[in-house]
C-alpha positions in Angstrom: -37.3 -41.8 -5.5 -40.2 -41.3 -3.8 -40.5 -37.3 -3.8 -39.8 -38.5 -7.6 -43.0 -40.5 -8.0 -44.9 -37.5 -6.4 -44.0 -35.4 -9.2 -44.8 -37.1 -12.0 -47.3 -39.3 -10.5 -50.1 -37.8 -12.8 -48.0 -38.8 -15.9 -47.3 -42.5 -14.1 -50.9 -43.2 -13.8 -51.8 -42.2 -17.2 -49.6 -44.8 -18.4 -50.2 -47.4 -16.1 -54.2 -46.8 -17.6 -53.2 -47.0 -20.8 -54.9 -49.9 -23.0 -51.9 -50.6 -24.8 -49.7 -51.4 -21.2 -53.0 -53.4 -19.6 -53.8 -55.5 -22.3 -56.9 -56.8 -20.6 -54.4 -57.6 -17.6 -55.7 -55.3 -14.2 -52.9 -53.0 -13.0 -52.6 -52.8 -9.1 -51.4 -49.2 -8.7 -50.9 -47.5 -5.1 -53.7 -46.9 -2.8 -55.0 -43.3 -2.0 -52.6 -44.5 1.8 -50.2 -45.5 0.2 -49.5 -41.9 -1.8 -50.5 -40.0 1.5 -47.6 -42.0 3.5 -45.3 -41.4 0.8 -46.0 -37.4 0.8 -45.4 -38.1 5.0 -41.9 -39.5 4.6 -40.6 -37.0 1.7 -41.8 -34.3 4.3 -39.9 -36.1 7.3 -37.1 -36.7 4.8 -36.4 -33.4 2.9 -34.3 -31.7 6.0 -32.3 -34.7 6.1 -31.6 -34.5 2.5 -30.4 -31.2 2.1 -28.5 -31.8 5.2 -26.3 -34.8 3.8 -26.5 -33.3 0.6 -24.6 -30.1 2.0 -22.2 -32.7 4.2 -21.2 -34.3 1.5 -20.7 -31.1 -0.3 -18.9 -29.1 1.9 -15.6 -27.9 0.9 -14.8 -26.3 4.4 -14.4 -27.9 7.5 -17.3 -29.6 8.8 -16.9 -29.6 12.7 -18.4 -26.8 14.0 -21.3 -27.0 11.8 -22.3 -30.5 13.2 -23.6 -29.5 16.8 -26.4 -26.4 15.0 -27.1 -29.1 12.2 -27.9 -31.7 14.8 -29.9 -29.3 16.8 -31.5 -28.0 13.6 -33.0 -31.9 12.8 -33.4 -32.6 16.2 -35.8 -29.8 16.4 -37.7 -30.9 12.7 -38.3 -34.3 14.5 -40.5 -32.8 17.3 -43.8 -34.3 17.2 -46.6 -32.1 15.8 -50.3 -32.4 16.3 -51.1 -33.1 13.0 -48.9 -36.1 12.5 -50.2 -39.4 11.7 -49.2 -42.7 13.1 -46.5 -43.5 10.9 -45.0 -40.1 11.0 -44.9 -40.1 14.7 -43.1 -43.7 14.7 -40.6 -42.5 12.5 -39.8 -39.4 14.2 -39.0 -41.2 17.3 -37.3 -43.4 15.7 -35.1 -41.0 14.3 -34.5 -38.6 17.5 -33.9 -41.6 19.1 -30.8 -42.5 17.0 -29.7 -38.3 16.8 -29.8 -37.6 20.6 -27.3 -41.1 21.2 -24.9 -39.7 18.4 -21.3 -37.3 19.6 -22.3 -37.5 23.5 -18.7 -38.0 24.2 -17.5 -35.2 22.1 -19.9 -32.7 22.5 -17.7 -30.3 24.7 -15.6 -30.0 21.8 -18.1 -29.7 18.9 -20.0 -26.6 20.7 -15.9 -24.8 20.9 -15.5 -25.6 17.2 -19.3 -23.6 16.8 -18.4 -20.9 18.9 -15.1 -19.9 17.4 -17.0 -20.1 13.8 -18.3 -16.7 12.8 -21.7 -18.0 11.5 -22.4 -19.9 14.9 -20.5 -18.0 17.2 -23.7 -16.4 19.1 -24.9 -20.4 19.9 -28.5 -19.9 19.0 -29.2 -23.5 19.1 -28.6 -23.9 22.4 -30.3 -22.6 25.6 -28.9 -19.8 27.9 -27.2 -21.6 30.9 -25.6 -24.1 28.2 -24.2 -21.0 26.4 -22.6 -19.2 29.2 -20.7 -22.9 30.0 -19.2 -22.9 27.2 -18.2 -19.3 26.8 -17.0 -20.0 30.2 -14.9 -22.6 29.4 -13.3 -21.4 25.8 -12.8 -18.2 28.0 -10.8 -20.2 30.7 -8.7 -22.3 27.7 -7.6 -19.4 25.9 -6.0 -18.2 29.3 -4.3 -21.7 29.9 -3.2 -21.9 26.5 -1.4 -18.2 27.0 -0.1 -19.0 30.3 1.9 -22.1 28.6 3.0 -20.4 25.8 5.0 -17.7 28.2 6.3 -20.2 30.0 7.5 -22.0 27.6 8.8 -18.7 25.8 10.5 -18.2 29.1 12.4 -21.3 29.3 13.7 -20.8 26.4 15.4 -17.1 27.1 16.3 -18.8 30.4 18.0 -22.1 29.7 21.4 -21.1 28.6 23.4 -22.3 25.4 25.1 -25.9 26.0 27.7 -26.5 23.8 28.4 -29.9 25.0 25.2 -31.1 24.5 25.2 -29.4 20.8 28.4 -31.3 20.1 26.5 -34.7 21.0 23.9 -33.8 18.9 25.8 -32.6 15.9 26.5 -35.7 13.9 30.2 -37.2 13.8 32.0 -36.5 10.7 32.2 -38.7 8.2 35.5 -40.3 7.1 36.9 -40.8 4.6 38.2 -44.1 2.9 41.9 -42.0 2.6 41.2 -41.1 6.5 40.5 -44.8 7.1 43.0 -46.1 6.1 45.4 -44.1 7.2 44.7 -42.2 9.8 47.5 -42.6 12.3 50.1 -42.0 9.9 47.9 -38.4 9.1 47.9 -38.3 13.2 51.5 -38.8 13.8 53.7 -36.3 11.7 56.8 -35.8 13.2 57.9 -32.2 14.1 61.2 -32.9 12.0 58.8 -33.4 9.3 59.1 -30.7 6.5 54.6 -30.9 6.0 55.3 -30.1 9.6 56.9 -26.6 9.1 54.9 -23.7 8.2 54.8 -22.1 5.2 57.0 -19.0 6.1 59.8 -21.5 7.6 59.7 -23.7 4.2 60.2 -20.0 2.5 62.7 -19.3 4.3 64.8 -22.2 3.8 64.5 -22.3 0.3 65.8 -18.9 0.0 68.6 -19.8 1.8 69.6 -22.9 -0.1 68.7 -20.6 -3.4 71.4 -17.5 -1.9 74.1 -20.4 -1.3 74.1 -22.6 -4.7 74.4 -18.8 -6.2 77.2 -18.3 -4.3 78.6 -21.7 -5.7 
């Protein structure tokens, strides 16, 4: 709103002059301060802007572009010489609230930078804090590998166990036919001719067949 005003502040004064608008009525407009404060806080303001703006916009994942972007504002809100008194309070204001924001996940947020191709040099950050954290991505990338072979190797190791597969694998389902009758399915007598095989039950017909031909 305000970098708005700025703009076309030559435009809002000529109307605000205007005979028709006054009607014989004074018009308080802003001070010569006022306009010079406002200039102050859309210059404080504008890195903050585009810096939401492209949050907000992002269609990527934003985590490893949160430790640079905090650096980046952090480093805007250093006091200059030429600030005046408001400027000043606001900038400490604001670095005040920055510096207390992701303390307990910064470890993570300067990996997430690294292991991004546009931040992976760490430019933001100063040597010694650098070479930690190369230091450290270096030493979890080992870990990581040393678990995955063992792991792989347990695997090839532990042998197949069938028992504990048939506990696993899910009972089958019965039935209302097997329900029901499920002893009488259980207990066929041998003498039984669903007992016999099918070459036996051949068999015997053929017999029976050869003798009522013979009758």
């Amino acid at each position: 709103m305000l970098e708005r005003f700025l703009e076309q502040q030559t435009a809002i004064l000529a109307t605000l002059m205007s005979k028709d608008l006054r009607r014989g009525t004074e018009v308080h407009t802003l001070t010569e301060t006022d306009i010079s404060n406002a200039e102050d806080i859309v210059k404080v303001m504008a890195p903050i802007k585009i810096a939401t703006t492209m949050m907000c916009e992002e269609e990527q994942p934003t985590m490893s572009v949160i430790a640079p972007l905090q650096a980046k504002l952090l480093k805007h809100l250093e006091p200059c010489e030429d600030d005046t008194d408001m400027t000043r309070e606001m900038k400490s204001a604001m670095t005040t609230d920055f510096s207390s924001r992701y303390t307990n996940s910064r470890d993570i947020l300067l990996k997430a930078s690294a292991l991004d191709p546009r931040f992976k040099g760490l430019p933001f950050l100063e040597n010694e804090e650098r070479e930690f954290v190369f230091t450290k991505l270096t030493v979890d990338a080992k870990n990581s590998i040393q678990v995955e072979r063992q792991q792989e190797d347990a695997v090839e190791e532990k042998p197949p166990d069938t028992a504990e597969e048939d506990e696993m694998r899910p009972a089958k389902k019965l039935k209302a036919m097997d329900l029901l009758f499920d002893n009488i399915f259980q207990q066929v007598p041998e003498t039984c001719p669903l007992s016999r095989s099918a070459s036996v039950v051949s068999r015997d017909e053929l017999f029976i067949n050869m003798l009522m031909a013979k009758v």
